[in-house]
C-alpha angles and dihedrals in degrees: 000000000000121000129241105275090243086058093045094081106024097107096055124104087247113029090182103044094045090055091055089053103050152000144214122220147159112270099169149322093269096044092029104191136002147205111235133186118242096194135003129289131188128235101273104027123120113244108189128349111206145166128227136254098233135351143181132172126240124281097221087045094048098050089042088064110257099140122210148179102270095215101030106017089229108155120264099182107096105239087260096047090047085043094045090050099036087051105031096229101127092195108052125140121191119200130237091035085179097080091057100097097190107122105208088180087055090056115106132184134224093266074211101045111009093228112147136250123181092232144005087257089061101046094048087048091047088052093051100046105037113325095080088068099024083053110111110174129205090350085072092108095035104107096200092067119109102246096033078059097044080053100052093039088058097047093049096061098034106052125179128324091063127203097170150359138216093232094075086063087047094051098043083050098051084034086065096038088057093053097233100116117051094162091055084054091059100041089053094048089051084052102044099033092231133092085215125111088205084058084078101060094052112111084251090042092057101036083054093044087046090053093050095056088035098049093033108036117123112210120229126211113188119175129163093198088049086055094049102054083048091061088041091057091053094060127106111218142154113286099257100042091048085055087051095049100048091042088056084050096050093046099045083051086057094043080055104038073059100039105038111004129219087335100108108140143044097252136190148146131247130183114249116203096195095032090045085066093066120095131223127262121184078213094045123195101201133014134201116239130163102236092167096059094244133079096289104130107218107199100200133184122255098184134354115300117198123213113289088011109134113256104229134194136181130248090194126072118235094274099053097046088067094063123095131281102257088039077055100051092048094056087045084046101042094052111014102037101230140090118248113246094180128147082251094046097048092042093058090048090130097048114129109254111254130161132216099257083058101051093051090052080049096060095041085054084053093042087052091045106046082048094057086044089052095043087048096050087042084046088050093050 
């Protein structure tokens, strides 16, 4: 399913300089292929920025009212506004509104539709690739409409937390249809085995269509107030101002942890064609993060990678990483579909199996103990 090596670069910031930095290549029939450094990087440099082929946010998080660019999910929510909703204080003022780089008087809505894009730029890119054909006009709020009832289908049957959504099928297929997008085309045809768009919509077209977004799906956080307190922590300011600063920050994370939980962004997935090449490690050396507060993939360094060494992500989060292997192997299997071969894995081979139900009774049993212990020790003083 791989790409001619000209396309695989062609959605990066720098086409040109990311193909001088790595490379992607067939390892085997189980791997398949592979990202590899073509010269060294260091831990913390960026290795590629690129944009996807297709996005979309997520339809709980949309409906929820975390309001995103539809072309580029870039926030459109000021960082007070984000911090005033997420945390339910209506009057909240942050400080240093400057460093929030969201441009309310740059946001434009569909003239058909009214959905919102965060420029002109966005909104004219959007019509040329899908929207000319997604845009529904004045029948957006009509539930009876196709697409309004693909949407709450889908949302009926995948709840929170989201990992996907049906209108990034929706988009690649009218982005086709639209003829903006050879390479997609190929890439779909590779995938399906027939050069035929109905292929798609067969029970086997769309299970295998469904696997590719699901297995190779890149999700997408974008937050204006993230990006704010980011500024905030790169100012240098007096002693006590910086205290009061960071007090009003910690402060306002707990009124939201109370408030909102742990849904703090305007998320969604896309689809990377040069990203998508890089295999998973359960000890990456580099991770993908969205720096700019839009839909721009930054593929960073975690540690030092030397030339011709494979570029590695995780699938897991940081948590997960730290279960055990088989704990591991149940999550890669559960939702990519394939058993995990890395350095860490094979070297836990041994292991006794344990899954993470048990881990966590494990733990609980440790918690208990470690309290008698301490009741004990508190009883013989």
């Amino acid at each position: 399913m791989a790409a001619p090596v000209d396309d695989m670069f062609s959605r990066c910031v720098d086409p040109a300089k990311a193909s001088n930095c790595v490379e992607a290549r067939f390892i085997d029939k189980v791997k398949g292929k592979g990202l590899f450094a073509k010269r060294p990087f260091k831990k913390g440099d960026t290795i590629f920025i690129e944009q996807p082929l297709v996005s979309s946010q997520f339809l709980w998080n949309a409906l929820y009212k975390y309001r995103a660019c539809e072309y580029c999910l870039r926030a459109l929510e000021t960082a007070e506004e984000n911090a005033r909703r997420l945390s339910g204080r209506a009057a909240l003022s942050l400080p240093h509104p400057e460093l929030c780089k969201v441009r309310p008087d740059r946001h434009q809505a569909c003239p058909h539709c009214q959905v919102m894009y965060c420029s002109a730029e966005c909104r004219q890119a959007a019509w040329e690739q899908h929207h000319r054909l997604l845009c529904i006009g004045s029948s957006h709020h009509d539930p009876d409409h196709p697409l309004n009832k693909l949407q709450d289908a889908w949302r009926s049957v995948h709840y929170p937390p989201e990992t996907s959504s049906i209108m990034i099928m929706a988009r690649m297929v009218a982005t086709i249809k639209q003829g903006q997008l050879s390479l997609l085309r190929n890439l779909f045809t590779t995938a399906l085995y027939e050069d035929r768009l109905s292929q798609w919509f067969t029970p086997e077209g769309f299970r295998s269509l469904f696997s590719l977004v699901g297995t190779n799906g890149q999700g997408i956080g974008t937050s204006s107030l993230s990006q704010w307190v980011h500024a905030c922590d790169a100012l240098e300011l007096p002693s006590q101002q910086r205290e009061q600063l960071d007090a009003l920050i910690d402060q306002l994370y707990k009124d939201i942890d109370k408030e909102t939980g742990d849904f703090l962004n305007c998320e969604g997935s896309g689809l990377f064609l040069l990203q998508s090449s890089c295999n998973h490690s359960c000890v990456p050396n580099a991770e993908a993060s969205f720096p700019d507060n839009n839909f721009l993939l930054h593929l960073s360094a975690l540690s030092d990678i030397s030339p011709g060494e494979e570029i590695c992500i995780s699938y897991l989060d940081g948590c997960q990483r730290e279960r055990s292997r088989h704990s591991r192997h149940k999550i890669l299997r559960e939702n990519y579909l394939f058993v995990c071969s890395c350095q860490k894995c094979m070297s836990q081979m041994d292991d006794a199996d344990m899954t993470s139900e048990e881990e966590e009774e494990e733990e609980e049993a440790e918690g208990e103990t470690e309290g008698d212990d301490m009741e004990d020790e508190m009883t013989d003083v």
